[in-house]
C-alpha positions as CSV (number, residue, x, y, z in Angstrom):
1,X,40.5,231.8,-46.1
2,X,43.0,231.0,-43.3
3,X,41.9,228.9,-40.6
4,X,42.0,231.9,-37.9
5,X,39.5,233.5,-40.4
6,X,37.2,230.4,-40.5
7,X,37.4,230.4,-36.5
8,X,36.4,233.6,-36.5
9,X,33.4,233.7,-39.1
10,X,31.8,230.7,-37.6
11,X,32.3,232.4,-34.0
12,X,30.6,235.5,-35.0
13,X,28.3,233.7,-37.3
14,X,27.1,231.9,-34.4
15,X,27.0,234.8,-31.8
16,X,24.7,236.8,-33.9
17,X,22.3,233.2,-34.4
18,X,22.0,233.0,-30.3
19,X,21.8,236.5,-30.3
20,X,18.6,236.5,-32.4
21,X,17.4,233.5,-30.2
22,X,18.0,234.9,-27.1
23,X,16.5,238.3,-27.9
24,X,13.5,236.5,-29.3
25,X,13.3,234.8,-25.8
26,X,13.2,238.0,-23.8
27,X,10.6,239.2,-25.8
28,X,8.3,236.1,-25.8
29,X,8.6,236.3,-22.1
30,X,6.9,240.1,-22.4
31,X,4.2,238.6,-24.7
32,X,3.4,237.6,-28.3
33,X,6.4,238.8,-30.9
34,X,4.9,240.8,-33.5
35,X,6.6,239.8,-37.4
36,X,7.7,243.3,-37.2
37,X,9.4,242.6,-33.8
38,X,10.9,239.5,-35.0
39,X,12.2,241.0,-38.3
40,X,14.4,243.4,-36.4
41,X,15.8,240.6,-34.1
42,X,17.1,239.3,-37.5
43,X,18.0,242.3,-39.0
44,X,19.8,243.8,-35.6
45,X,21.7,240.2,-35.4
46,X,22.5,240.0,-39.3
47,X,24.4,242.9,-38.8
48,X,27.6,241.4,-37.9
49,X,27.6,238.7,-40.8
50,X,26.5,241.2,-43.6
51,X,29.7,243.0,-41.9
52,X,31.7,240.1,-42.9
53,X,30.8,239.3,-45.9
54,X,30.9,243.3,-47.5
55,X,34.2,243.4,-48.4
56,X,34.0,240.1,-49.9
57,X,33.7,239.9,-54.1
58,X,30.3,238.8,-54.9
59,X,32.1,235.8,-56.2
60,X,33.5,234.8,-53.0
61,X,30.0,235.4,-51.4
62,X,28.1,233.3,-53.5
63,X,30.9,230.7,-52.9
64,X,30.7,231.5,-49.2
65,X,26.6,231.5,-49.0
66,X,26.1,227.7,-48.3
67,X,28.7,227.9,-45.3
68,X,27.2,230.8,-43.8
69,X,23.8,228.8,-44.0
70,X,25.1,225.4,-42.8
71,X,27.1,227.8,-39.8
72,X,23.9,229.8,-39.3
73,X,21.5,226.6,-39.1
74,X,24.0,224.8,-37.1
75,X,23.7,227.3,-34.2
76,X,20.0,227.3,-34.2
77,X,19.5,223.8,-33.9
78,X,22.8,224.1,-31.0
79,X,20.1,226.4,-29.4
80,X,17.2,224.8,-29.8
81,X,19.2,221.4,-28.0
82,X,20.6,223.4,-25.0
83,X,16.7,224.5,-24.1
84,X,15.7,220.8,-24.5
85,X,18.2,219.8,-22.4
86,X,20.2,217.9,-25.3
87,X,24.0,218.3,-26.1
88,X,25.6,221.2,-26.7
């Protein structure tokens, strides 16, 4: 994978993580999220990394898996810093 192609995977990796965040946010604001609720945050924002990874050979995804999760928990914990006031 070129580097342009990294750049891009962990940028849209990372979109669809605060994507799921901030959609959970608005919600929480309405009131309780119901697991249903919160499994279609997920599913909506899993979208665009599922997208990436169909044309890949199931080879190169299971290579690809633990970077995806690394990327994925990364941006979580990014977002869960910037609400806490820490570093972004």
């Amino acid at each position: 994978m070129s580097s342009s192609e990294a750049s891009k995977w962990g940028r849209v990796i990372r979109e669809s993580v605060r994507e799921a965040c901030e959609t959970w946010r608005i919600q929480r604001r309405a009131g309780p999220v119901t697991s249903e609720a919160l499994e279609a945050i997920v599913y909506r924002s899993a979208v665009p990394i599922l997208t990436l990874l169909q044309d890949q050979a199931p080879e190169a995804v299971a290579e690809l898996a633990p970077s995806v999760v690394r990327i994925m928990l990364a941006a979580a914990v990014e977002v869960v810093a910037e609400q806490h006031g820490g570093p972004s």
